[in-house]
Biotite code that builds the C-alpha atoms (Angstrom):
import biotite.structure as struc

atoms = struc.array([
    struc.Atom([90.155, 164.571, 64.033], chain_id="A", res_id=1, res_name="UNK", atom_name="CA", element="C"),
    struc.Atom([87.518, 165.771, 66.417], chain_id="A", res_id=2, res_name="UNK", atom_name="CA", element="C"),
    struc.Atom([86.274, 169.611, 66.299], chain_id="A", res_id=3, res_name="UNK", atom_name="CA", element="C"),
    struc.Atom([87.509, 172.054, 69.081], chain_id="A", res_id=4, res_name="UNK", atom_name="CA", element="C"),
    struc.Atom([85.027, 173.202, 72.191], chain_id="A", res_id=5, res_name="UNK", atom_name="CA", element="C"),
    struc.Atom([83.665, 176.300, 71.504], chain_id="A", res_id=6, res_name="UNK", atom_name="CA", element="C"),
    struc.Atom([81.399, 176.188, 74.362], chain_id="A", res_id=7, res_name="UNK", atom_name="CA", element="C"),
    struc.Atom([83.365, 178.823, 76.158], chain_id="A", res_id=8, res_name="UNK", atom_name="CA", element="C"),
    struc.Atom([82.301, 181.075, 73.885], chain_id="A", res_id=9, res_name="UNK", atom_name="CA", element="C"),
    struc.Atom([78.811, 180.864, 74.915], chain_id="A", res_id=10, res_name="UNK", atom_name="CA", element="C"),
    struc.Atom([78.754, 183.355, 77.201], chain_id="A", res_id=11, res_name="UNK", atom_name="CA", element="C"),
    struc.Atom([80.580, 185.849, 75.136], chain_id="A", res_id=12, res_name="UNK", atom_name="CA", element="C"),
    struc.Atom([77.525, 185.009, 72.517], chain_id="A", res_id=13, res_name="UNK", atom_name="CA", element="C"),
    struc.Atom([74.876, 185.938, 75.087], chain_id="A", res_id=14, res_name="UNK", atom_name="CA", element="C"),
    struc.Atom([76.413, 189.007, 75.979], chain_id="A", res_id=15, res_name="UNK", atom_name="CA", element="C"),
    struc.Atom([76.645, 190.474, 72.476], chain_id="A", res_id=16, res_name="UNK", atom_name="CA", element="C"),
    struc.Atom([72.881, 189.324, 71.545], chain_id="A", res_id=17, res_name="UNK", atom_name="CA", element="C"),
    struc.Atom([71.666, 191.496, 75.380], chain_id="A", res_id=18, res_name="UNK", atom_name="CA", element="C"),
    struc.Atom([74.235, 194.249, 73.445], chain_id="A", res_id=19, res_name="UNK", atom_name="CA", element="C"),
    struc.Atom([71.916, 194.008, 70.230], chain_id="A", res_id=20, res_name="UNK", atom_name="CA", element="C"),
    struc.Atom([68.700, 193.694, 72.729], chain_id="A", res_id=21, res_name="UNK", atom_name="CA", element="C"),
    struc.Atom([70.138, 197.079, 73.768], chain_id="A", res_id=22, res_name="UNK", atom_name="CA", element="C"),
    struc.Atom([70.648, 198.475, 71.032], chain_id="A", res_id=23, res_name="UNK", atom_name="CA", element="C"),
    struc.Atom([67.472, 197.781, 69.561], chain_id="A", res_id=24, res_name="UNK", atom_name="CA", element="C"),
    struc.Atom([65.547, 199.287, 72.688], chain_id="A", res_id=25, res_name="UNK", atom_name="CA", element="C"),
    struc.Atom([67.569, 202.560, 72.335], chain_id="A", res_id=26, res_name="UNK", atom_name="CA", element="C"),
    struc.Atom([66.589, 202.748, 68.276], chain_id="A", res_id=27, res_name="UNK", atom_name="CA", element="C"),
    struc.Atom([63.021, 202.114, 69.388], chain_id="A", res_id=28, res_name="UNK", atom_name="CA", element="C"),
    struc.Atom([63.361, 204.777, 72.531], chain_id="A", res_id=29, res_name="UNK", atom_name="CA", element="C"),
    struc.Atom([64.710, 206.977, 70.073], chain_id="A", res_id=30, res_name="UNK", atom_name="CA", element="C"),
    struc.Atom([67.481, 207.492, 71.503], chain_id="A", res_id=31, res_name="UNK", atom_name="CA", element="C"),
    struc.Atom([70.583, 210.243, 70.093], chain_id="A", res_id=32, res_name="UNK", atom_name="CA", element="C"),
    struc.Atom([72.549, 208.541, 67.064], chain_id="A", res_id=33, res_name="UNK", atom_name="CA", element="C"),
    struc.Atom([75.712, 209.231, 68.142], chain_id="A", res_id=34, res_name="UNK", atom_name="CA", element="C"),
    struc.Atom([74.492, 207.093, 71.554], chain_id="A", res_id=35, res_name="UNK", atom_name="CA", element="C"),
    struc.Atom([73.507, 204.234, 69.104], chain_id="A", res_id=36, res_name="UNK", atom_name="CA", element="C"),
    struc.Atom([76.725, 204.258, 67.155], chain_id="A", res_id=37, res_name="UNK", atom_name="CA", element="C"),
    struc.Atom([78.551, 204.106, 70.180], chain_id="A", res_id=38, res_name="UNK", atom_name="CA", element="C"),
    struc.Atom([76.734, 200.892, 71.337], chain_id="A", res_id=39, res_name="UNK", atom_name="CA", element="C"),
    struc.Atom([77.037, 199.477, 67.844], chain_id="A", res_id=40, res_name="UNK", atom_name="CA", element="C"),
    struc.Atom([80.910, 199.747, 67.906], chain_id="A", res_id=41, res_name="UNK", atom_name="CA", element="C"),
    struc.Atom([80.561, 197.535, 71.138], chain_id="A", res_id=42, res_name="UNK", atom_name="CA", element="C"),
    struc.Atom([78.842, 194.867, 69.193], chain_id="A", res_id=43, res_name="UNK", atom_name="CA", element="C"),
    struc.Atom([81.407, 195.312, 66.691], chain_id="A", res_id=44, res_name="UNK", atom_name="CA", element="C"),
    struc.Atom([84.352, 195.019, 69.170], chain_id="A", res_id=45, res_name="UNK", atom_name="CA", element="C"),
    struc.Atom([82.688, 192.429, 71.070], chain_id="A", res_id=46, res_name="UNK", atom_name="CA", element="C"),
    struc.Atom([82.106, 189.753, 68.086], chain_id="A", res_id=47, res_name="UNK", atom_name="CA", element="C"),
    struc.Atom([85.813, 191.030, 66.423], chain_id="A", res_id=48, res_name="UNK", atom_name="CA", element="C"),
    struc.Atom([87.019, 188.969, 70.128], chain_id="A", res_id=49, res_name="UNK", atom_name="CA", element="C"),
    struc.Atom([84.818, 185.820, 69.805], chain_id="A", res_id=50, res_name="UNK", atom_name="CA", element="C"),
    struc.Atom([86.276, 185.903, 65.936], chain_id="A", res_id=51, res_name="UNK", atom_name="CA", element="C"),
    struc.Atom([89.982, 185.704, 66.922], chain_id="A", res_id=52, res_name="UNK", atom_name="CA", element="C"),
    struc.Atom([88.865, 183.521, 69.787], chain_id="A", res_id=53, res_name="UNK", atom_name="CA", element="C"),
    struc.Atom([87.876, 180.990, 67.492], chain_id="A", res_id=54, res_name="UNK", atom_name="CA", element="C"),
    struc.Atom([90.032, 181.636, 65.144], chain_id="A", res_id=55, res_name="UNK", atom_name="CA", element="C"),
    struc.Atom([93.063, 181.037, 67.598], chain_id="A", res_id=56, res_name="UNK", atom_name="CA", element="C"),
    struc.Atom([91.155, 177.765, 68.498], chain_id="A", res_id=57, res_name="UNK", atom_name="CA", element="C"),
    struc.Atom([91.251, 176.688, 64.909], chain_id="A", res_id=58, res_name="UNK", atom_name="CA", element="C"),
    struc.Atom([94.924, 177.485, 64.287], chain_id="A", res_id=59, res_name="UNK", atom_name="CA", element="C"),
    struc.Atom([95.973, 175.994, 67.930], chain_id="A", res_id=60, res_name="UNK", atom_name="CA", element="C"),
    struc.Atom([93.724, 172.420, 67.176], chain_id="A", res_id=61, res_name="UNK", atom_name="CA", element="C"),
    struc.Atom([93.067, 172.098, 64.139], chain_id="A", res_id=62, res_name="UNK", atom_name="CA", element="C"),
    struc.Atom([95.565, 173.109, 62.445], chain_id="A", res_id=63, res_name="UNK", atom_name="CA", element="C"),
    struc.Atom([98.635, 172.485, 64.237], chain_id="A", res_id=64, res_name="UNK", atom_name="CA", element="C"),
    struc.Atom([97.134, 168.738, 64.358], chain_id="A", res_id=65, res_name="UNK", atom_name="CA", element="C"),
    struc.Atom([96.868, 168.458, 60.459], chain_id="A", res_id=66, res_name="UNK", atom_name="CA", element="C"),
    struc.Atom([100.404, 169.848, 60.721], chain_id="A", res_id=67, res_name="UNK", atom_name="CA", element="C"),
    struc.Atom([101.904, 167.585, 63.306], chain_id="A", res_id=68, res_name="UNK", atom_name="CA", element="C"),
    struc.Atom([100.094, 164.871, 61.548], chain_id="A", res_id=69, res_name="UNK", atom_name="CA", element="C"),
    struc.Atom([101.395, 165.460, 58.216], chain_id="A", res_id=70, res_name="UNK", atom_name="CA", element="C"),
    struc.Atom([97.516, 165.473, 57.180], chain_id="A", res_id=71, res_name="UNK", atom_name="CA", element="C"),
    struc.Atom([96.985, 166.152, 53.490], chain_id="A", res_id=72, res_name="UNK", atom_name="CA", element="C"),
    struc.Atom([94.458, 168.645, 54.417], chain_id="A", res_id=73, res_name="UNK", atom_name="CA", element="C"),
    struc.Atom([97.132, 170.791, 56.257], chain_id="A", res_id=74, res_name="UNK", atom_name="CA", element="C"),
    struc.Atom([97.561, 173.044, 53.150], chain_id="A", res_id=75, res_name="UNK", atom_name="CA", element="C"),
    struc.Atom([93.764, 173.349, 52.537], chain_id="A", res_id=76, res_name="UNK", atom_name="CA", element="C"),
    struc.Atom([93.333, 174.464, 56.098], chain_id="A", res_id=77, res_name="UNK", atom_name="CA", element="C"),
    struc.Atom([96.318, 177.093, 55.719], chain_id="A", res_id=78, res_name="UNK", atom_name="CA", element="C"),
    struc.Atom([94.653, 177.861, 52.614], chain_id="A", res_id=79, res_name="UNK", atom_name="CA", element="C"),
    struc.Atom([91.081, 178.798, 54.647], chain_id="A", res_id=80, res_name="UNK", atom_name="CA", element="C"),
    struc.Atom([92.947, 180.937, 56.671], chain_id="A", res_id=81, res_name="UNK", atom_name="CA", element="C"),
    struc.Atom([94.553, 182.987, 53.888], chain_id="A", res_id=82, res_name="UNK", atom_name="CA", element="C"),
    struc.Atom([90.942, 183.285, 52.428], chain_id="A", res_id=83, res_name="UNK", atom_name="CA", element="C"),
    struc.Atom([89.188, 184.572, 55.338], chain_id="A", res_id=84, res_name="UNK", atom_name="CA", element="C"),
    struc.Atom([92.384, 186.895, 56.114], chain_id="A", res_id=85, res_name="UNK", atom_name="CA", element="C"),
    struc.Atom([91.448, 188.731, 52.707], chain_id="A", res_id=86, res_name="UNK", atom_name="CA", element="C"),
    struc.Atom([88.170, 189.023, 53.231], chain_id="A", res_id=87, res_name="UNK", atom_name="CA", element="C"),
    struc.Atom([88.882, 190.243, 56.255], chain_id="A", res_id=88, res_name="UNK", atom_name="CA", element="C"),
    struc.Atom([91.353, 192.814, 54.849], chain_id="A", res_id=89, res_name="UNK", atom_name="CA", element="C"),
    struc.Atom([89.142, 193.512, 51.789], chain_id="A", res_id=90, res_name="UNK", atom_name="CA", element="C"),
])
């Protein structure tokens, strides 16, 4: 089984690190906090989307093929997604 193409994603990648560029120019500008925090919840939003994005990718390829294949690693990959939902949720 091959790995999905996350090279969509690219883009979205580049945008957050110009966010974090931002962000670091207004820290060193001194810029007002609440101005800061506002661009940090951006970040925050904007890498929450490329998470589900890849983590749709990962349930719609990777694990719907170890599904449809009857793959013995189907339960270990249902398994990684519990995990990272309770971290997530911690």
């Amino acid at each position: 089984m091959s790995n999905p193409d996350h090279i969509r994603n690219i883009h979205r990648i580049n945008r957050i690190m110009g966010q974090l560029k931002g962000v670091e120019k207004m820290i060193v500008e001194k810029k007002y906090c609440m101005d800061i925090l506002q661009q940090t919840r951006a970040v925050s939003s904007a890498i929450k989307s490329l998470e589900n994005n890849i983590l749709n990718k990962h349930i719609d390829h990777c694990v719907t093929d170890a599904i449809k294949k009857n793959n013995k690693d189907k339960n270990e990959k249902i398994s990684e997604i519990q995990d990272l939902l309770k971290k997530i949720n911690a």
